[in-house]
C-alpha positions as semicolon CSV with decimal commas, in nm:
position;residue;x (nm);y (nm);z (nm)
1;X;0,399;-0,582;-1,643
2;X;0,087;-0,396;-1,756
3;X;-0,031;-0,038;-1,595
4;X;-0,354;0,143;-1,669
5;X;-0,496;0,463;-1,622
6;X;-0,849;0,427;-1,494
7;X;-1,106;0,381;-1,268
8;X;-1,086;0,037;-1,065
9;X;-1,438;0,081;-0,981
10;X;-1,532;0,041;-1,362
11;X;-1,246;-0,112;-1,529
12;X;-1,245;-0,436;-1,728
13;X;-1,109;-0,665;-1,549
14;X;-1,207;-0,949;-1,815
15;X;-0,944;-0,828;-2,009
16;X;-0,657;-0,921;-1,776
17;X;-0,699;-1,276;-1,747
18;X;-0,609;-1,527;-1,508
19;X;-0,506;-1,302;-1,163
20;X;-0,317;-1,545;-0,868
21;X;-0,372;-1,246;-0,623
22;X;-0,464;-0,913;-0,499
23;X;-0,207;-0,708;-0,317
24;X;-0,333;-0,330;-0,255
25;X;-0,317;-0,040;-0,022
26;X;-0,682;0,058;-0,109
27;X;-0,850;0,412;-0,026
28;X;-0,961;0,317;0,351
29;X;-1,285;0,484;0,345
30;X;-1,228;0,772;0,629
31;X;-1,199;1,064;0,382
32;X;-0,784;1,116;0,491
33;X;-0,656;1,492;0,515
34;X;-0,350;1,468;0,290
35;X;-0,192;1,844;0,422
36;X;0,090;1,681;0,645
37;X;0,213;2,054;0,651
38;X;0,084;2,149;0,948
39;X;0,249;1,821;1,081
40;X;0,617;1,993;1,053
41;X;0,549;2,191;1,353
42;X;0,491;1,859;1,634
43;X;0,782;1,803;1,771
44;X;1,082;1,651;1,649
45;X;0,955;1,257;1,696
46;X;1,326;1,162;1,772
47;X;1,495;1,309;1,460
48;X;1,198;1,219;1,235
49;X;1,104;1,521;1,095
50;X;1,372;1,690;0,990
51;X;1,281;1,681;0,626
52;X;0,998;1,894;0,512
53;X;0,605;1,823;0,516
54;X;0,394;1,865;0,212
55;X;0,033;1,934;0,106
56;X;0,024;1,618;-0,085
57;X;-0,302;1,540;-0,392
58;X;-0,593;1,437;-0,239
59;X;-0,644;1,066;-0,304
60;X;-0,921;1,007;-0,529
61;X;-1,199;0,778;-0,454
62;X;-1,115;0,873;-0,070
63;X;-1,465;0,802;0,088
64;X;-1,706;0,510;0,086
65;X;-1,629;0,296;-0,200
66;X;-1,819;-0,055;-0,207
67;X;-1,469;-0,337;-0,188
68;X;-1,712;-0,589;-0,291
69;X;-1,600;-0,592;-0,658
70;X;-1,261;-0,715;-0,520
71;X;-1,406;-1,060;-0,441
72;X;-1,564;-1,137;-0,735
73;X;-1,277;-1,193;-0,944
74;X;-1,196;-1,554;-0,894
75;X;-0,867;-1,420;-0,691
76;X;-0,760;-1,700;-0,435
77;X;-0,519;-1,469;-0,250
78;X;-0,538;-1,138;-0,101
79;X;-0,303;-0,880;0,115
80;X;-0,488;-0,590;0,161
81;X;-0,382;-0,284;0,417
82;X;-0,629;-0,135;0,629
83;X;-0,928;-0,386;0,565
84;X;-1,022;-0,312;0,902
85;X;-1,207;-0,003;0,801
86;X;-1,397;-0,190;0,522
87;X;-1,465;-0,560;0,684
88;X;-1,806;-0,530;0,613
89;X;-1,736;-0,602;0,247
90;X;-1,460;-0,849;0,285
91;X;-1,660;-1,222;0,254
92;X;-1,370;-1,430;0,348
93;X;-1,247;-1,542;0,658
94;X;-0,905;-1,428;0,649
95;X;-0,627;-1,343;0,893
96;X;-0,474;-1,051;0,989
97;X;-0,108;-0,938;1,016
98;X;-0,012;-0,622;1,294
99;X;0,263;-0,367;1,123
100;X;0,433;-0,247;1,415
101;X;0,573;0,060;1,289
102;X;0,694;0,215;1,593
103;X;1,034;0,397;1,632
104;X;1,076;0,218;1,940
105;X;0,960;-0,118;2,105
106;X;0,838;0,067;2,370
107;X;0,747;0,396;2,248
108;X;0,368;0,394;2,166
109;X;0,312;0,797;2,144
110;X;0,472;0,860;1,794
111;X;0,299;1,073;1,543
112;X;0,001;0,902;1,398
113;X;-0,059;0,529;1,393
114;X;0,190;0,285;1,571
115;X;-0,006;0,014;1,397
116;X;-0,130;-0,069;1,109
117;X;-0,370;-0,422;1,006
118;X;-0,299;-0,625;0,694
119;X;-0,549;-0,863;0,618
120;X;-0,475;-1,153;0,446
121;X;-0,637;-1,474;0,301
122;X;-0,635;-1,781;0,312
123;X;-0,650;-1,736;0,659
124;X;-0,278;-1,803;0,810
125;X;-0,101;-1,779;1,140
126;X;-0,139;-1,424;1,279
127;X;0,187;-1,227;1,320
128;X;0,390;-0,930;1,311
129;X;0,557;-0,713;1,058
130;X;0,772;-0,485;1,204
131;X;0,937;-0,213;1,020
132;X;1,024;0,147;1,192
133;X;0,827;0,373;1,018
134;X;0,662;0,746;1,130
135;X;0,408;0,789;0,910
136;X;0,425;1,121;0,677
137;X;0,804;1,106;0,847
138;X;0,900;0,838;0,689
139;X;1,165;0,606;0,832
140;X;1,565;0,643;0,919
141;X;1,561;0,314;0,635
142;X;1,434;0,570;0,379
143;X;1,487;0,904;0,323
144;X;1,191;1,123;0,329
145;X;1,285;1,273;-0,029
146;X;1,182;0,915;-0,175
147;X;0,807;0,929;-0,053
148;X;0,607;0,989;-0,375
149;X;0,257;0,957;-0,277
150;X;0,085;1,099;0,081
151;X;0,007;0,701;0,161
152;X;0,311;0,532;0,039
153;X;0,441;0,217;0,168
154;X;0,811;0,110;0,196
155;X;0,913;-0,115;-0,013
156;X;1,066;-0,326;0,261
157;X;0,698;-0,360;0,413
158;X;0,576;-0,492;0,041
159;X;0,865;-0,719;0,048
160;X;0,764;-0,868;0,332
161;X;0,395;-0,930;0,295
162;X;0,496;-1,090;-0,060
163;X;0,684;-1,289;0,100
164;X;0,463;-1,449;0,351
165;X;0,197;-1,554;0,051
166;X;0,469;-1,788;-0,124
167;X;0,343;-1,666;-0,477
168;X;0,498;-1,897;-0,697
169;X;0,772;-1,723;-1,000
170;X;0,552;-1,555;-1,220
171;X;0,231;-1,506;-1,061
172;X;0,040;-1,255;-1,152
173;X;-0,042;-0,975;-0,919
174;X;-0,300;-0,712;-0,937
175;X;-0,310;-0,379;-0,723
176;X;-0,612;-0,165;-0,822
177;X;-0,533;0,119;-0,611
178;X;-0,161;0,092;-0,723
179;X;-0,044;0,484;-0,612
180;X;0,286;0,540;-0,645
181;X;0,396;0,166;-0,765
182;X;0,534;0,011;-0,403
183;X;0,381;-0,291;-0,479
184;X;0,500;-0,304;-0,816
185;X;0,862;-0,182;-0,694
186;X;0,824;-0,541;-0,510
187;X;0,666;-0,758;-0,760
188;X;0,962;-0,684;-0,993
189;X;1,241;-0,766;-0,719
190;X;1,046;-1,077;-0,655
191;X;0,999;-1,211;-0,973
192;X;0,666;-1,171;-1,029
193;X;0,439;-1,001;-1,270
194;X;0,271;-0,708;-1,226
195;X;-0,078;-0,563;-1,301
196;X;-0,119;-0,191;-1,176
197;X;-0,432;0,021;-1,201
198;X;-0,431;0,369;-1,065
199;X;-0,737;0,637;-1,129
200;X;-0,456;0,960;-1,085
201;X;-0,313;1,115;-1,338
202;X;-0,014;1,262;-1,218
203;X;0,050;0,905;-0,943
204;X;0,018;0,698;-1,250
205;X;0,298;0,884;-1,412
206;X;0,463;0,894;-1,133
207;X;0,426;0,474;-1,064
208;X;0,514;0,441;-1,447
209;X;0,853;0,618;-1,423
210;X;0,937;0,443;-1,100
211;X;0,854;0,097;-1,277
212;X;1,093;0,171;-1,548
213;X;1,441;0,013;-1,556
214;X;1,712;0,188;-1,429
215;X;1,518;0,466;-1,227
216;X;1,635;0,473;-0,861
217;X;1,325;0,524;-0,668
């Protein structure tokens, strides 16, 4: 496992080597309002928000960024969330995967996004991941007191999407954008190795203790 503090937009990515895939939950370009406090006062979303709402960090790099560097790394697979926003720079002809994240299978009127798309390539078969989960909530699966970063993903979710590229043991997987370290919370369960890269201070601290053996994140 290696973990930098920097930039991804300028790093070095010569020095890394060989890279068998990208797998990142990437700044999506729409300039997100990170103050869920004002969030604790909607109603109760079915027992969701019982824990407290914070003014999270703003994420850095939250605005147009140019994706295109992400393609010309020689990677020949990718999982990235929310590449809907950003198509125009994606030159592959990949496949997307729907995270239904709703409390209930027929409850479309939760707090923020019931959906969520995660592209991946090579293209595959188009399908569902579906994993309860109410945004700046969180989920009943995981208590709110574990979210770390104002766009963490569950681990579960990371699991999953792993899962469907068949990495083989060891492959080495890159997340520029790495936050809080879900994907890296992943990689190590899976047995693969890890390449994290994240531009804030205090997240990269925060991804570095979480990556550690023996911490219970």
């Amino acid at each position: 496992m290696r973990l930098f503090h920097a930039d991804a937009l300028s790093f070095n990515y010569a020095q890394l080597g060989i890279i068998d895939a990208i797998v990142s939950d990437p700044p999506y370009n729409i300039n997100i309002d990170t103050n869920y406090e004002p969030m604790q006062r909607i109603n109760n979303q079915r027992e969701m928000t019982k824990a407290k709402c914070k003014n999270w960090e703003r994420i850095e790099g939250e605005n147009k960024i140019d994706y295109s560097f992400l393609f010309e790394l020689g990677v020949k697979n990718y999982c990235l969330f929310g590449a809907d926003y950003y198509l125009e720079y994606i030159p592959f002809e990949g496949s997307f995967s729907v995270w239904d994240k709703r409390i209930e299978d027929n409850f479309d009127k939760m707090f923020g996004s019931c959906y969520e798309m995660i592209w991946f390539y090579p293209k595959r078969k188009r399908d569902f991941i579906r994993y309860r989960y109410a945004g700046v909530y969180g989920s009943r699966n995981e208590r709110y007191t574990k979210r770390i970063h104002p766009t963490q993903k569950p681990l579960r979710v990371m699991e999953m999407c792993l899962e469907r590229m068949k990495l083989k043991p060891g492959s080495v997987v890159l997340d520029p954008f790495m936050g809080s370290g879900s994907t890296g919370d992943a990689c190590m369960r899976m047995g693969l190795d890890f390449i994290g890269i994240e531009i804030n201070k205090n997240y990269f601290e925060v991804a570095k203790k979480r990556l550690t053996p023996g911490f219970l994140g």
